[in-house]
Short mmCIF file of the C-alpha atoms (twelve columns), coordinates in Angstrom:
data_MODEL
# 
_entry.id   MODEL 
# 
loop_
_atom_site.group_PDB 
_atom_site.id 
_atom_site.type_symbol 
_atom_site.label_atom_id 
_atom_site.label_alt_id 
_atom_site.label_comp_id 
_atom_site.label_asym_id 
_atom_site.label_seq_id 
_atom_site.Cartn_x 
_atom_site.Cartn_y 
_atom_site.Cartn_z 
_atom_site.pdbx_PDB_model_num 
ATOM 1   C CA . UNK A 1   0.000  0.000   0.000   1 
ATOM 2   C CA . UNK A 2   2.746  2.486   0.847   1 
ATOM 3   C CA . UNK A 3   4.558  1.700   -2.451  1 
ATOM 4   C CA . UNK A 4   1.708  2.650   -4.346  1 
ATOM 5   C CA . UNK A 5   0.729  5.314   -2.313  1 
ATOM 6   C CA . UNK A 6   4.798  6.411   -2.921  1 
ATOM 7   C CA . UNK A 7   4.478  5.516   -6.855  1 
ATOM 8   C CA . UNK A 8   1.385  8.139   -6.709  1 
ATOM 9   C CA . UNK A 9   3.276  10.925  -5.559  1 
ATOM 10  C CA . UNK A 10  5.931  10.331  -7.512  1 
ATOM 11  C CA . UNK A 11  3.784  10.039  -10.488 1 
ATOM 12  C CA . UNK A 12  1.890  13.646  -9.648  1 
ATOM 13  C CA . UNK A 13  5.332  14.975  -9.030  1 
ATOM 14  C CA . UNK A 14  6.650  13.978  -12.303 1 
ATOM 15  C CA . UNK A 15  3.367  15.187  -13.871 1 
ATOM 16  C CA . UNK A 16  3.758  18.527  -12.220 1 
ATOM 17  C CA . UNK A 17  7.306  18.967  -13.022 1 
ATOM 18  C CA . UNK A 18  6.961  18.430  -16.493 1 
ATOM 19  C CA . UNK A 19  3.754  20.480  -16.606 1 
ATOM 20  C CA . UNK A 20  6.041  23.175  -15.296 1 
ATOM 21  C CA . UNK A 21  8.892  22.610  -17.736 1 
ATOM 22  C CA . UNK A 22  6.626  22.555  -20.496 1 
ATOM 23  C CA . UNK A 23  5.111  25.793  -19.402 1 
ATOM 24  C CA . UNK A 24  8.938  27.434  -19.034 1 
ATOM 25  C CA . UNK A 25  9.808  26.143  -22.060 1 
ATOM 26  C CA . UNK A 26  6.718  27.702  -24.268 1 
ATOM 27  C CA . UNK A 27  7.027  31.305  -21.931 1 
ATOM 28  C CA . UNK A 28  10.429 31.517  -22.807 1 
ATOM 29  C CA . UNK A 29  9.605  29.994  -26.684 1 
ATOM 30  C CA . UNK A 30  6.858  33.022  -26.510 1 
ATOM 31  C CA . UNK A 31  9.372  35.520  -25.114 1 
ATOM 32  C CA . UNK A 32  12.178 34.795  -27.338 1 
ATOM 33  C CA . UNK A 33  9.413  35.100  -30.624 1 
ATOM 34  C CA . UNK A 34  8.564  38.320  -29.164 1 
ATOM 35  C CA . UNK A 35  11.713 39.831  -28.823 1 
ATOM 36  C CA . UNK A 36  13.174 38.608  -32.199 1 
ATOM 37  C CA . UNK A 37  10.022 40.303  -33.443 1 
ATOM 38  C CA . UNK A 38  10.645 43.684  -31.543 1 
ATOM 39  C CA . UNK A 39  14.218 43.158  -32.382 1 
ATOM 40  C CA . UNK A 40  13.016 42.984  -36.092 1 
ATOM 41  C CA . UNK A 41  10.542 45.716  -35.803 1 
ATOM 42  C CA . UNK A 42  13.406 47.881  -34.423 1 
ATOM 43  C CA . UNK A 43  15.985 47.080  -36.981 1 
ATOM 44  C CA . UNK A 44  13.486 48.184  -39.668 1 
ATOM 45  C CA . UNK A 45  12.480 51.621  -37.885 1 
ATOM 46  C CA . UNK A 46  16.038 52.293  -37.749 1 
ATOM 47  C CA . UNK A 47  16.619 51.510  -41.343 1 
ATOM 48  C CA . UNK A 48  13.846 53.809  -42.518 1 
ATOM 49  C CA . UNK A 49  14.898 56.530  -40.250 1 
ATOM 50  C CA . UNK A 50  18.651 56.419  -41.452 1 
ATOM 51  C CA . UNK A 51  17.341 55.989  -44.817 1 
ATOM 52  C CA . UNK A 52  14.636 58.991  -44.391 1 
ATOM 53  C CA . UNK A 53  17.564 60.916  -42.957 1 
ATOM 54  C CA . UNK A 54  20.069 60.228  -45.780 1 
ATOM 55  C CA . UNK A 55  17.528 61.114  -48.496 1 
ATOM 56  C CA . UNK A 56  16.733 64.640  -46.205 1 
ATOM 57  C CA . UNK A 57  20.302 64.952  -45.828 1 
ATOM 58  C CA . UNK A 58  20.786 64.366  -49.592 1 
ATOM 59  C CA . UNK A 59  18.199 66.677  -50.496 1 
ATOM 60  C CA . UNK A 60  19.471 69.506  -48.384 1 
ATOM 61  C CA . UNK A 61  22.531 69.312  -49.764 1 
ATOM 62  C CA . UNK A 62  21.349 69.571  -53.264 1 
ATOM 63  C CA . UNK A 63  19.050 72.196  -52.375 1 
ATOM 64  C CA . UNK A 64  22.641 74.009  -50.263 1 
ATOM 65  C CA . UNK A 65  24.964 73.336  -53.866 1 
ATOM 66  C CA . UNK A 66  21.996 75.156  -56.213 1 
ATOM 67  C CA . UNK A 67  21.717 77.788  -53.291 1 
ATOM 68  C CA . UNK A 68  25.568 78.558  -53.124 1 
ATOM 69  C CA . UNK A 69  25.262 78.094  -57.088 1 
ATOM 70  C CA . UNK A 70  22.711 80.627  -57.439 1 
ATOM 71  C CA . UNK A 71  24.332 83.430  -54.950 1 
ATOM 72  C CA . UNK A 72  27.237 82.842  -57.017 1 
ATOM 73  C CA . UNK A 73  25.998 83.731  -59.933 1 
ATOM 74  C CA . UNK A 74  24.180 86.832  -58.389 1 
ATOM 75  C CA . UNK A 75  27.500 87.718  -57.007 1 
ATOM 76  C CA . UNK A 76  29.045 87.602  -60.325 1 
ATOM 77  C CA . UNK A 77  26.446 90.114  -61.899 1 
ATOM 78  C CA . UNK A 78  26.250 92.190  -58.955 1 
ATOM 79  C CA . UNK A 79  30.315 92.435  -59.077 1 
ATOM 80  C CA . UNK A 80  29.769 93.033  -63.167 1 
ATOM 81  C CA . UNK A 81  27.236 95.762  -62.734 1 
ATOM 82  C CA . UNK A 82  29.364 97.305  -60.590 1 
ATOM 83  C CA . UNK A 83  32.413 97.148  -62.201 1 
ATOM 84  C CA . UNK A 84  30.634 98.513  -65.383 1 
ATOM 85  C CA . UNK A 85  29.323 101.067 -63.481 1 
ATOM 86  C CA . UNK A 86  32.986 101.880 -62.266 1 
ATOM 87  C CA . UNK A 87  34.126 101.853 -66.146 1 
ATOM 88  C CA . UNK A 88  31.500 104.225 -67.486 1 
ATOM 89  C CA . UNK A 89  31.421 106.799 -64.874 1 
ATOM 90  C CA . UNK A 90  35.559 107.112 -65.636 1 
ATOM 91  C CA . UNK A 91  34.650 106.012 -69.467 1 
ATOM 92  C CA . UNK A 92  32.352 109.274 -69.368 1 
ATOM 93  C CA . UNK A 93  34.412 111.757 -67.483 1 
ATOM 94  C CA . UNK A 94  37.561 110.851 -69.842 1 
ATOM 95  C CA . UNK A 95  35.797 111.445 -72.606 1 
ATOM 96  C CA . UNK A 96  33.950 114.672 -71.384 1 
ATOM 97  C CA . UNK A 97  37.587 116.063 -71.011 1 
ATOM 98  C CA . UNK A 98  38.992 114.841 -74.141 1 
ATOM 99  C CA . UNK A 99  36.254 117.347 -76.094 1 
ATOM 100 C CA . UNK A 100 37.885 120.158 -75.551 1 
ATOM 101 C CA . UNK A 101 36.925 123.428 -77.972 1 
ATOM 102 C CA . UNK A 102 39.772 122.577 -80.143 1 
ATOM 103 C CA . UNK A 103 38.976 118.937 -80.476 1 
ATOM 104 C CA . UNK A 104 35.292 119.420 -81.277 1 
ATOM 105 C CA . UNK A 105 36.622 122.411 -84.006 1 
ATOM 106 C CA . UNK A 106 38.709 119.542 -85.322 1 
ATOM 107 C CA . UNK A 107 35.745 116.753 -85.504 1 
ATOM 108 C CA . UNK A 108 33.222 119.535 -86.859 1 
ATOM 109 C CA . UNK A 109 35.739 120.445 -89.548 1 
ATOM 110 C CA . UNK A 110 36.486 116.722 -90.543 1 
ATOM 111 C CA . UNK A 111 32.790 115.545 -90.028 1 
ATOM 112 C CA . UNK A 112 31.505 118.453 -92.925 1 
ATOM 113 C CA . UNK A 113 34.355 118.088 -94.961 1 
ATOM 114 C CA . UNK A 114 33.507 117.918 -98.791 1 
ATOM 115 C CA . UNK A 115 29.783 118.465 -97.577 1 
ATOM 116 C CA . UNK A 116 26.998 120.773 -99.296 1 
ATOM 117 C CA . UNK A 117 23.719 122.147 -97.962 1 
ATOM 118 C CA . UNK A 118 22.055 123.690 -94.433 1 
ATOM 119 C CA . UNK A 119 23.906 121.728 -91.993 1 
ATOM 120 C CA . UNK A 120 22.321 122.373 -88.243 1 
ATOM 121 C CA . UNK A 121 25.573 122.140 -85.403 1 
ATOM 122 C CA . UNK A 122 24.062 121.897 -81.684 1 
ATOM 123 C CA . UNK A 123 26.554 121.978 -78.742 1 
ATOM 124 C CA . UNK A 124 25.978 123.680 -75.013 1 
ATOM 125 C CA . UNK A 125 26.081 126.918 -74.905 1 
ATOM 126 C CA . UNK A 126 29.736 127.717 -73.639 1 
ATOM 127 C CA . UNK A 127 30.965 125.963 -76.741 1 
ATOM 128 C CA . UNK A 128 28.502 127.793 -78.547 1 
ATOM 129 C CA . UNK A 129 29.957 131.221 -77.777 1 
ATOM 130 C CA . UNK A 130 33.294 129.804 -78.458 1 
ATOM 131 C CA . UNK A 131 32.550 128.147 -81.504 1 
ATOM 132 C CA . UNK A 132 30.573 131.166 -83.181 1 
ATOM 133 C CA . UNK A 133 33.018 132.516 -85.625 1 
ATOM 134 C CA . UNK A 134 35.153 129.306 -86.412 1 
ATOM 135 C CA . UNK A 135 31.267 128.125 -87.811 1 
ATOM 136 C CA . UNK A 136 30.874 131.024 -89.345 1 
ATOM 137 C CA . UNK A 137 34.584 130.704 -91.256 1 
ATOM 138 C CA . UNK A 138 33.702 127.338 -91.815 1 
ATOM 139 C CA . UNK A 139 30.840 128.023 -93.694 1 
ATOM 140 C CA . UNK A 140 32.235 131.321 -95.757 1 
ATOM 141 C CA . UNK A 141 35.458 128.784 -96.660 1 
ATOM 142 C CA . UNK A 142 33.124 125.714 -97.807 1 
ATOM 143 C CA . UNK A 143 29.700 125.224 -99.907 1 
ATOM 144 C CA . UNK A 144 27.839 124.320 -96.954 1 
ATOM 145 C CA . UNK A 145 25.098 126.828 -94.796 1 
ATOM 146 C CA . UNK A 146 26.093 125.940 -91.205 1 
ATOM 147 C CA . UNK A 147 23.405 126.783 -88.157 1 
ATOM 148 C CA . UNK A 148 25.003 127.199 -84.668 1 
ATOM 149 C CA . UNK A 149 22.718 126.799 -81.722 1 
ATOM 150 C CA . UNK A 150 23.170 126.424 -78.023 1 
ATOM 151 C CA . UNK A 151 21.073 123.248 -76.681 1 
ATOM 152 C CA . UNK A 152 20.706 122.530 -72.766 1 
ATOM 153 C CA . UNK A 153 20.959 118.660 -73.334 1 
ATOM 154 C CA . UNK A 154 24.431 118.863 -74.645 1 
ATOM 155 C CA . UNK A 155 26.282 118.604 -72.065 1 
ATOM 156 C CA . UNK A 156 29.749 117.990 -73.720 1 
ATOM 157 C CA . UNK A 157 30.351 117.483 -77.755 1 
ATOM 158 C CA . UNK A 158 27.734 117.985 -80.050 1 
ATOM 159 C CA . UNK A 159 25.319 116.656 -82.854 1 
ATOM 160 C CA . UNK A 160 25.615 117.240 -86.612 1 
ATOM 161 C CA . UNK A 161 22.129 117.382 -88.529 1 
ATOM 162 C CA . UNK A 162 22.653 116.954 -92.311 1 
ATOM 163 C CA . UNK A 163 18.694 118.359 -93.676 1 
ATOM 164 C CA . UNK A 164 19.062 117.672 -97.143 1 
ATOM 165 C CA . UNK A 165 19.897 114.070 -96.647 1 
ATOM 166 C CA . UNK A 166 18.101 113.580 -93.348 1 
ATOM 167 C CA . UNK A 167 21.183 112.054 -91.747 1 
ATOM 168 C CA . UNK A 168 22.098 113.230 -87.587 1 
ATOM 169 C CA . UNK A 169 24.858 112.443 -86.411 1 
ATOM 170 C CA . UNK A 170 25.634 112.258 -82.406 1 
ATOM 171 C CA . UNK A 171 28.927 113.338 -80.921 1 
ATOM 172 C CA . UNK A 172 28.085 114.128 -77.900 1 
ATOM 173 C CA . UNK A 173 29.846 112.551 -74.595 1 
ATOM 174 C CA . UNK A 174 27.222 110.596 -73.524 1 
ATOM 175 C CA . UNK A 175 26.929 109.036 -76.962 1 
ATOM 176 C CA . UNK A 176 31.129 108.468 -77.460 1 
ATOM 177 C CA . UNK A 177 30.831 106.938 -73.572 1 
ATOM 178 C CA . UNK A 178 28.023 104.382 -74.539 1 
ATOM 179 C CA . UNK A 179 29.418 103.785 -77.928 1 
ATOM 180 C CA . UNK A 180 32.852 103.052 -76.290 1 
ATOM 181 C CA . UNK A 181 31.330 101.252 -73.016 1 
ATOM 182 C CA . UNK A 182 29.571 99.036  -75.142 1 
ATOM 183 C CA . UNK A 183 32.237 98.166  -76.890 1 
ATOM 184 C CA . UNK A 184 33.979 97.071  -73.779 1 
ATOM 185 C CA . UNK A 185 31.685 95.620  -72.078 1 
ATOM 186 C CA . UNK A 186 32.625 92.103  -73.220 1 
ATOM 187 C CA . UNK A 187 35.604 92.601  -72.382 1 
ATOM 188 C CA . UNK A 188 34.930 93.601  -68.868 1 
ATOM 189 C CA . UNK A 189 32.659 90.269  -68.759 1 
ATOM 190 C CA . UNK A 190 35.550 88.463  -69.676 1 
ATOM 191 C CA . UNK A 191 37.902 90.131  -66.831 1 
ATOM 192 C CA . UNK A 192 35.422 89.229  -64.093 1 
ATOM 193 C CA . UNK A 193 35.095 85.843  -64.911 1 
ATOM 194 C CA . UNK A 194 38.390 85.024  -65.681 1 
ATOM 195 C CA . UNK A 195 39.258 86.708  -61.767 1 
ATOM 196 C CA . UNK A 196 36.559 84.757  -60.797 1 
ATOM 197 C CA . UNK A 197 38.191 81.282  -61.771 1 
ATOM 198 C CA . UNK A 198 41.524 82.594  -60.711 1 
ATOM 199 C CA . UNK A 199 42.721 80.687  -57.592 1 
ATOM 200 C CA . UNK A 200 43.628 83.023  -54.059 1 
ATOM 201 C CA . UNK A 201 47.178 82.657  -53.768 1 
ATOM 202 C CA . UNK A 202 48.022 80.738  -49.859 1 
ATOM 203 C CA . UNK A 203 48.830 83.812  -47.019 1 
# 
């Protein structure tokens, strides 16, 4: 009786201990599923945030190269205008003291040369008061009718108007400047750019 009595709790031990061991081994089964799956889910939210941040971090560096590119380019006009703005202010005044009464005597005299008909001269009005009688010998020494007149918008040089043949001509500063600033201007481009490109020397 006591041996079977013994075999019975033996039997409900053995029962109960693997009953237990069962139940540790699926909780721990369970636990390990759970945290390879939480591993898992981890690894991919820190794939798609690296990858999110790469792409943002791509993107704002495109978007930092065209911004650079772009205030480079506004540089280089802004330094262009300015320069050109430097060049025809000089451009102007050297020209403005390079017409001198003698000079424009000289152009006038060259510019009517072989000519015929009413030809209208306007300059301002000090060079009109010095230019009154060489006209006026021009004229009496050549087959052409030549009008002096003082104008306000001359402000250095002057203008030629042929009437017969409908034909002006300007020679006035502001006209040489522009004529002679346009003409430079590619050049000037081609200055700034090229000191643009040119590498700063090491202190």
């Amino acid at each position: 009786m006591a041996e079977k009595i013994q075999y019975l709790i033996d039997q409900i031990q053995k029962e109960g201990v693997d009953a237990a061991t069962q139940k540790a081994d699926e909780i721990i089964a369970k636990a390990k599923l759970e945290a390879e799956q939480l591993l898992a889910a981890t690894e991919k939210e820190c794939a798609e945030k690296r990858a999110a941040a790469e792409q943002e971090a791509a993107a704002f560096t495109e978007r930092s190269v065209k911004t650079i590119k772009q205030s480079g380019r506004d540089l280089l006009i802004l330094l262009g205008q300015s320069c050109e703005k430097v060049v025809q202010s000089s451009l102007q005044q050297s020209v403005d003291e390079s017409l001198s009464t003698d000079f424009i005597k000289d152009l006038i005299k060259r510019s009517i040369e072989g000519e015929s008909g009413s030809i209208d001269v306007s300059v301002n009005e000090k060079d009109a008061a010095d230019l009154t009688a060489y006209c006026a010998d021009l004229a009496a020494s050549s087959d052409a009718s030549i009008s002096l007149e003082a104008n306000h918008a001359v402000l250095s040089g002057f203008t030629l108007g042929f009437k017969e043949k409908n034909v002006y001509l300007d020679y006035t500063g502001e006209a040489i400047a522009a004529a002679l600033s346009s003409f430079l201007r590619p050049e000037l481009a081609k200055l700034v750019s090229e000191a643009v490109r040119e590498p700063v020397a090491d202190a």
